[in-house]
N, C-alpha and C positions, 0 to 999 in steps of 0.2 A: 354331617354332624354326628359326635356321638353321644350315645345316648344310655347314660350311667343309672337310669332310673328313678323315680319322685323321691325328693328326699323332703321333711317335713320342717317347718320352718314356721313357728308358731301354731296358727290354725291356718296358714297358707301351705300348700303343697308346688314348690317347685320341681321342674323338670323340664329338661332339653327336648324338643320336638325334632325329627327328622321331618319335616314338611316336605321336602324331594320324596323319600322315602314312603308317604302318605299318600302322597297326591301318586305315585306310582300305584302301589297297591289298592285303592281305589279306580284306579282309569282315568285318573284325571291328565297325565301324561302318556301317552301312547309309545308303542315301539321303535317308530319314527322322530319321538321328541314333538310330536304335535302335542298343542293341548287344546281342551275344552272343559269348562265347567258350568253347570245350571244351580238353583237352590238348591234341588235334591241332593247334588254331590256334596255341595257346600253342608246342609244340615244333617249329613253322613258324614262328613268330613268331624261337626262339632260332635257329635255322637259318639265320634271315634276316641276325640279328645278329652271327654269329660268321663267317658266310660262308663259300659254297661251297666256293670253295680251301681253305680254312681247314678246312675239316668234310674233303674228302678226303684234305689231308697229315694230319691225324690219324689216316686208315680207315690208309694206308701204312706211317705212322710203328708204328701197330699189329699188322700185317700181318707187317710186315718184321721184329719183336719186338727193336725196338731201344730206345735208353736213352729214358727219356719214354714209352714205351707206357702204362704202368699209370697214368696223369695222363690222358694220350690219352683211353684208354678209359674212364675215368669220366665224363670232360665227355660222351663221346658215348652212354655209356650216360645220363648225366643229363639232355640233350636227345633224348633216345628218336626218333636222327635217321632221318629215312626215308633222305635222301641219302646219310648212313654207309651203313645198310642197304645199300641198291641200290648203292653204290660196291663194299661188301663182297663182296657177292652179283656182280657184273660178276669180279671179281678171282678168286674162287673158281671160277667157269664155265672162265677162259678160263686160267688158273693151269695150268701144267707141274709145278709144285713142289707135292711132297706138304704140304710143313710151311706154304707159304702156302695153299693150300684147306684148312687144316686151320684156320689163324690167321683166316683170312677167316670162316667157318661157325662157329668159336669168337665173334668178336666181333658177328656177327650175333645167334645167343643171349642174348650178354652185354645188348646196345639192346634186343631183344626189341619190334621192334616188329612190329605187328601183321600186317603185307605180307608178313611172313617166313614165318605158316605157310603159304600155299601152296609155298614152298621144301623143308617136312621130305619128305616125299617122295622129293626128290631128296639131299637128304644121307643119307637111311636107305641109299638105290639105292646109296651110297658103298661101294668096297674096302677104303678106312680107317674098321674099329668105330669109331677115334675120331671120326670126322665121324657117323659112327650116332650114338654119346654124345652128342654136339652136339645131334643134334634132338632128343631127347629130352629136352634139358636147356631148347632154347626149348620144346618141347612144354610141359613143367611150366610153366614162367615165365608163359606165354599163358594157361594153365589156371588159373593161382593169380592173373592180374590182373585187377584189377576195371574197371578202364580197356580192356579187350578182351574182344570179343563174338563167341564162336566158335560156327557153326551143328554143333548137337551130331552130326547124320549125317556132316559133314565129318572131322569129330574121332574119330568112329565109323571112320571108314574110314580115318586115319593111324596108330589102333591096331591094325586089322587089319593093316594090313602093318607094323606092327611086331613085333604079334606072331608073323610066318611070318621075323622076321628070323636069320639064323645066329647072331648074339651071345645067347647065354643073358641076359645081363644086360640088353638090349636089347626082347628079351621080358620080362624079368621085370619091368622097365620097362611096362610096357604090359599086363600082366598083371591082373584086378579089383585083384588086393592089393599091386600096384606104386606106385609114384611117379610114376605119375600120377593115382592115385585118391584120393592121400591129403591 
């Protein structure tokens, strides 16, 4: 197929996709004509299609908790983006603003993808409980999806230090009879 590049079309943007040509450059077709694909490739694949720019004014647009976030955050929670992630995760490091590391680490949860729990750690390590809540809340997400494969001594060792956390709720979080056992 070719591919004449987006042309604009109200507030819709169309454009011819080369999907052979995608699924090649990604590995989803091999040398051989084999193929294979898992979600990962697949929410690489939508990643690929919505585009980076694209994928980071949405992490912003979210971040910032301006009008259009809740749409924002759907599509990138529905593309379970790494990019979002890792934009999220950069914003929240290097953030002044309480309410944006707080919006950053919220909508890291929300995508739940998988790269994120070596992060709870560092949000539990948080001054704001509510960024504690946060981990806890990807902690469950991670826990409950079947699409992520967490090493149980790792997991072992993010409830420990949840559970030595100051927030009562934070512990009881992480407690045998908490939410995350259930």
């Amino acid at each position: 197929m070719a591919h004449d590049g987006p042309t604009a079309v109200g507030w819709v943007v169309q454009m011819t996709i080369d999907l052979v040509e995608l699924a090649v450059r990604l590995g989803s077709v091999g040398e051989d004509g084999g193929e294979w694909c898992d979600i990962s490739l697949a929410s690489r694949a939508l990643e690929a299609l919505v585009g980076e720019d694209n994928i980071k004014a949405a992490v912003d647009l979210v971040i910032s908790h301006e009008p259009g976030r809740l749409l924002a955050q759907y599509v990138l929670v529905r593309l379970q983006s790494l990019i979002a992630t890792e934009t999220a995760y950069g914003i929240y490091q290097t953030s002044d603003d309480r309410s944006r590391a707080y919006w950053a680490a919220h909508l890291i949860a929300a995508i739940g993808h998988p790269r994120a729990f070596a992060w709870i750690p560092v949000f539990l390590s948080n001054d704001d409980d509510n960024v504690a809540h946060v981990a806890m809340d990807l902690l469950d997400g991670l826990l409950s999806s079947a699409d992520v494969d967490l090493e149980p001594q790792e997991v072992e060792q993010v409830l420990t230090l949840a559970q030595r956390h100051p927030s009562a709720e934070v512990r009881h979080r992480a407690a045998p009879s908490g939410s995350c056992f259930k």
